[in-house]
N, C-alpha and C positions, 0 to 999 in steps of 0.2 A: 439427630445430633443431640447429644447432650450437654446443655448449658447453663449456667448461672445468672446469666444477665445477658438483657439481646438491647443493641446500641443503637439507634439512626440518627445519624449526621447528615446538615445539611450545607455541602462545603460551598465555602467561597474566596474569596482572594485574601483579605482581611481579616475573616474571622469565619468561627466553625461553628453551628448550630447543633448539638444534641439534644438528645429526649430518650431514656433508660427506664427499661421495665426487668426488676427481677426478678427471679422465681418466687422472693418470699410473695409478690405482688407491687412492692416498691416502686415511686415512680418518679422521676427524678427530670429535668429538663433544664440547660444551662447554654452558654456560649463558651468558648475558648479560642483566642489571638491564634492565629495561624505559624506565625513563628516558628523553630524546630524547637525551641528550648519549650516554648508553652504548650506542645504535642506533647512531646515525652512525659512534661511535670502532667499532663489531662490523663496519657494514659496510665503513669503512676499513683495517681490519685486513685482510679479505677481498680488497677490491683490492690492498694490498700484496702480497697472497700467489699471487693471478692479476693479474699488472699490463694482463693483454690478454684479449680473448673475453668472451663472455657466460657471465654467473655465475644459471644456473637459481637460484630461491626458491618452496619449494612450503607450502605451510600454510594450514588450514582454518578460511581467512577470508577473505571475498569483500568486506568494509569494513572498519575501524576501523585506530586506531591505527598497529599496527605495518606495516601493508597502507599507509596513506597516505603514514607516513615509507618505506620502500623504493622507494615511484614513483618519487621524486625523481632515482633513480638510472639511467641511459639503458644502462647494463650489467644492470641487472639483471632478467632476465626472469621475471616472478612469474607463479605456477600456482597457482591455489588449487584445491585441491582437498575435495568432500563430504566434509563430518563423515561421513554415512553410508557413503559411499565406504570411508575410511581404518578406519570402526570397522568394513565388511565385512574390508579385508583384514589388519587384524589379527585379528580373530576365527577368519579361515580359515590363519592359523601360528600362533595362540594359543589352542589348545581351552581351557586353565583359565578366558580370560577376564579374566585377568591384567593389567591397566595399569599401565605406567609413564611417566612424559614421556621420559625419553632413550630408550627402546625406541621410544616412540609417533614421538621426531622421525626417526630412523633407519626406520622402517618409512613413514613420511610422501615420506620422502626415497629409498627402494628405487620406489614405488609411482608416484614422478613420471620417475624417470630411466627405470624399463620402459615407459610407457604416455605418453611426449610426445607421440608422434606422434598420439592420440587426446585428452590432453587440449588446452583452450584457455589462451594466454597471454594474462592480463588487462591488456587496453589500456585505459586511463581516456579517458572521454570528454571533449568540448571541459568549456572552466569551466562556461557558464550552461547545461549542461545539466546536467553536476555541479550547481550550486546548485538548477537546476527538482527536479532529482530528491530533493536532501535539505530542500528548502522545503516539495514536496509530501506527501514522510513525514510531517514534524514536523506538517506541517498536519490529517493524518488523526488522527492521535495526539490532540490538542487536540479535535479534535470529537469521538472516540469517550470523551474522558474528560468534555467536556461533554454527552454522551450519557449518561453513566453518572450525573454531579452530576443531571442532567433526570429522570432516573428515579427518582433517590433526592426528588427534589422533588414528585415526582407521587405519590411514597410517603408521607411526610413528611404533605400536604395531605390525603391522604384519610383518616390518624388523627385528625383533629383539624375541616379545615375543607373537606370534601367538596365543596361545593356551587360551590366555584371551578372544578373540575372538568367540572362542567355549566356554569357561567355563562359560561366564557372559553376558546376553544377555541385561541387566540391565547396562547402560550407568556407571549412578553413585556407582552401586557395583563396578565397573571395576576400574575407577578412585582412588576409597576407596582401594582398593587392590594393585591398583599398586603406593599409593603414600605412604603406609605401605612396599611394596614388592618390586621392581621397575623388580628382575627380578627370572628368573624362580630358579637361584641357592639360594636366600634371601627366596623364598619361599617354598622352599624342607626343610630348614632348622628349620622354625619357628615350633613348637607343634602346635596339632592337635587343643588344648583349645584356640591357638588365630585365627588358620583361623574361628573355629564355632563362637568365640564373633563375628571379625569384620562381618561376611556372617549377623549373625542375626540383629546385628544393618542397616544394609542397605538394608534387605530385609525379605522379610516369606517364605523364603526357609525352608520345612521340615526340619529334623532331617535325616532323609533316604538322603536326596537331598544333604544336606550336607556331610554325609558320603561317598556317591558317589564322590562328588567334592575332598575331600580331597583325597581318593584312586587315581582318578585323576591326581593330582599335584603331589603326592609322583612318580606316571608310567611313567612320563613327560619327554620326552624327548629334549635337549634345540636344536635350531633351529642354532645355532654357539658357537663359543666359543671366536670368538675374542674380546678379550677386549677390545679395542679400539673403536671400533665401541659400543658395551652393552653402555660405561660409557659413549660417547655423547649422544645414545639415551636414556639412562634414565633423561640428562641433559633435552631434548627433551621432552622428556615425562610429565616431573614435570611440566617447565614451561606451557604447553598447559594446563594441567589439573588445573594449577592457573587461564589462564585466562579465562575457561571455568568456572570455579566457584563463579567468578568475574561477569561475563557475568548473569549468574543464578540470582546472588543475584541483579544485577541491571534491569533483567527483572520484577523479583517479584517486587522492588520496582518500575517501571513504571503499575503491574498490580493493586499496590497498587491504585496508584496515581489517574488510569484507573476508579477502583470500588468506591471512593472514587467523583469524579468529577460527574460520573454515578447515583450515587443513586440520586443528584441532580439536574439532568436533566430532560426538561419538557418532554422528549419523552423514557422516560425511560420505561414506561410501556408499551406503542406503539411496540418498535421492541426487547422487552420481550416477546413478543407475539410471535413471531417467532419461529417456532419448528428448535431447534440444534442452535438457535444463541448465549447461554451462552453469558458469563461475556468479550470474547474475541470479537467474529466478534458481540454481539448486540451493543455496543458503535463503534464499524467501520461504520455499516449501518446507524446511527443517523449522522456522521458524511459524510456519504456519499450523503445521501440528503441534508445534512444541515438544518437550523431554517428558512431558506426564503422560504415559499412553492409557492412564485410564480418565483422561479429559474429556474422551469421544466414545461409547459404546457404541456405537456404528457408524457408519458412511454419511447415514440420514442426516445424524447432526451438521457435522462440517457440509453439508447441501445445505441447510440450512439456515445455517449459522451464518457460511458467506454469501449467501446468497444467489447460490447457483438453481436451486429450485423452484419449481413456479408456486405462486400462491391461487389456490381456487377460493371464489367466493361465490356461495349460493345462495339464495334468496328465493323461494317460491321456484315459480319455474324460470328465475334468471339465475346463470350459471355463468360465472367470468372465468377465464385462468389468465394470469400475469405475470410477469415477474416482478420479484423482490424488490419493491423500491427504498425499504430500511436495511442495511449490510453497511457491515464494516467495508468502506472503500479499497484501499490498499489490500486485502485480503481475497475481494473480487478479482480486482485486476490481478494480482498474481495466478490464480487460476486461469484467468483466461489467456492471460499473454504466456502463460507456459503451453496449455493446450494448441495456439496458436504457434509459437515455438517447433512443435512434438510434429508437426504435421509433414516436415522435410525429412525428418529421421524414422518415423514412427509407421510401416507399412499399414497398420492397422488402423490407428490414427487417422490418415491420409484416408484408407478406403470408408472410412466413417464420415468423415467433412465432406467427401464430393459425392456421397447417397443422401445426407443432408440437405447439398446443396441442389442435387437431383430432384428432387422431392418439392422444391420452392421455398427453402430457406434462405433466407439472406443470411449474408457472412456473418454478421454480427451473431444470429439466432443457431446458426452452424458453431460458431465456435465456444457457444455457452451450453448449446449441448453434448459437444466432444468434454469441455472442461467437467460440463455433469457426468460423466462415463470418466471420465480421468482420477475422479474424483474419490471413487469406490476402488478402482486399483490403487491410487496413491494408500488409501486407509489401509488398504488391505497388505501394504509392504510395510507399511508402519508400524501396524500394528503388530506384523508378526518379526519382527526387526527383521525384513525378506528385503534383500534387491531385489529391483525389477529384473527379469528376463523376457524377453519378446518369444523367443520361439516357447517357454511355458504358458505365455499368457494366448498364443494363437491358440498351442494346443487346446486349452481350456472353452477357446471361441469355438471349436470343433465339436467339441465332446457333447454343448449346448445346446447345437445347431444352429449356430451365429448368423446371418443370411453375410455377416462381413466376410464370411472363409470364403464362399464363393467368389465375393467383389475380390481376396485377396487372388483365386485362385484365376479369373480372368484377366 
């Protein structure tokens, strides 16, 4: 790349650390308020100072804030670079271990002007894949914290009113019940015609099934009797079940939001193609390769990148292999919970995970090697803007001599 002046910043919440080296040799090191008005006047400064060329930006961050304000700028070419990366090669001029931010941006800023030609310059992808990708974060965020409110619910119920646990295997019956009922003496009490309305509206529970349930509740023996404790956790109880239902309805409105950006997208029909990836993980995978298809020159990277590959480490005659314990989170998981997904739709899929599991792999270790084989066909539709097809991609398994054509053909 050719540049004019290479930049390391060293961001924080408050204020911004640089340190600038130009081509004439120039070298420059300052702060700037974080602000948006005091970004724009730092990067106008900057252009006044190079009126021409590309003005390198290196700093370790791959989103937020000061990342999004710099895009804006069509000079300025931003590298982020790994936190791990920057704290290796400070550490390897810094034996004490010593940190500073003006050290840290100048040594941010040495570490991108050596090594351009290996790092990558971060191209933002089109909008609604921008949006797919920060809809489908915010989206998992909200289920795993309604995972967490569900547990604490399933906790809550078994101090006090256990037998919900057993009677209603259905989340949202349960909740329906206990925010009519809250405890097993409210519900001895009610007639037989309100437990069947609420049972029916929240479920297709027979008429037998119901009957059973109610003979149940009346048999029921209560797990204590102290009140003191019942009346906090019902207090317990209500509020969890508000903000699980809060949670619900803001999920739907981000699946909304999800299906809606989705139907718009140029690659919508590309990774619709994908057997088991539905309305949820098909807009994750569009977002996981992104709209630059020359981000990835092979397969290898995105294994690598997410994390799906193993890391070997040698040493004399000690020889490890592992897997990845540094990977973008959310980007694993989407792989894997799609491969896991793929394996009810996907004949090939399928006879891959139970030779896997044949073999003495655990599930776990089964379905991160399907997501690793998923992974080179996903790239490979991607890349050539190809839907998937199943009976091209068996053929393909054929031609190779796949030992999976046989498992399909038994």
């Amino acid at each position: 790349m050719d540049w004019i002046a290479c930049v390391g910043v060293d961001w924080s919440d408050q204020k911004h650390d640089y340190a600038l080296r130009g081509r004439d040799g120039e070298l420059e090191q300052g702060k700037f308020p974080s602000g948006p008005a005091e970004v724009h006047a730092w990067v106008a400064r900057l252009r006044a100072q190079y009126p021409t060329g590309t003005i390198v930006v290196a700093l370790e961050q791959s989103r937020g804030p000061l990342l999004y304000a710099l895009s804006m700028y069509d000079f300025v070419a931003l590298v982020p670079i790994n936190p791990r990366a920057a704290t290796a090669y400070r550490e390897s001029l810094h034996l004490s271990g010593a940190k500073d931010d003006p050290v840290d941006a100048a040594l941010i800023r040495d570490f991108a002007a050596a090594h351009l030609d290996k790092l990558r310059v971060w191209k933002a992808d089109d909008a609604l894949t921008r949006r797919l990708r920060l809809l489908a974060e915010f989206r998992r965020k909200l289920v795993d914290h309604r995972t967490g409110l569900t547990q604490a619910f399933t906790d809550a119920v078994k101090q006090y009113f256990p037998q919900i646990l057993e009677w209603f295997s259905n989340g949202v019956l349960a909740r329906a019940f206990l925010s009519e009922w809250p405890t097993l003496e409210q519900a001895q009490n009610v007639s037989d015609q309100s437990i069947r309305t609420l049972v029916r509206s929240c479920s297709r529970k027979s008429q037998a099934k119901i009957d059973e349930l109610i003979v149940k509740i009346r048999a029921a023996v209560p797990l204590m009797s102290d009140q003191a404790i019942i009346a906090a956790m019902v207090i317990r109880i209500r509020s969890l079940i508000a903000l699980i239902e809060e949670l619900d309805e803001q999920v739907r409105a981000h699946d909304q939001a999800i299906a809606q950006a989705w139907i718009e997208h140029v690659d919508q029909k590309l990774f619709d193609s994908f057997p088991g990836a539905g309305p949820v993980l098909a807009p994750r995978l569009a977002a996981a390769f992104g709209s630059d298809r020359t981000r990835f020159e092979d397969a290898s990277e995105m294994h690598n990148y997410s994390g799906t590959s193993p890391v070997t480490e040698r040493s004399g005659k000690r020889c490890w292999v592992h897997a990845r314990w540094q990977r973008p989170k959310f980007l694993h998981q989407t792989f894997h919970e799609f491969a896991e997904a793929s394996i009810p739709h996907c004949a090939w899929a399928r006879a891959f995970y139970q030779r896997q599991r044949q073999r003495g792999a655990g599930h776990r270790a089964a379905i991160r090697a399907l997501a690793y084989r998923w992974i080179r066909v996903l790239f490979r539709c991607w890349k050539t803007n190809t839907p998937y097809d199943e009976a091209t991609h068996i053929e393909s398994l054929r031609r190779r001599g796949s030992p999976l054509v046989d498992c399909l053909a038994a």
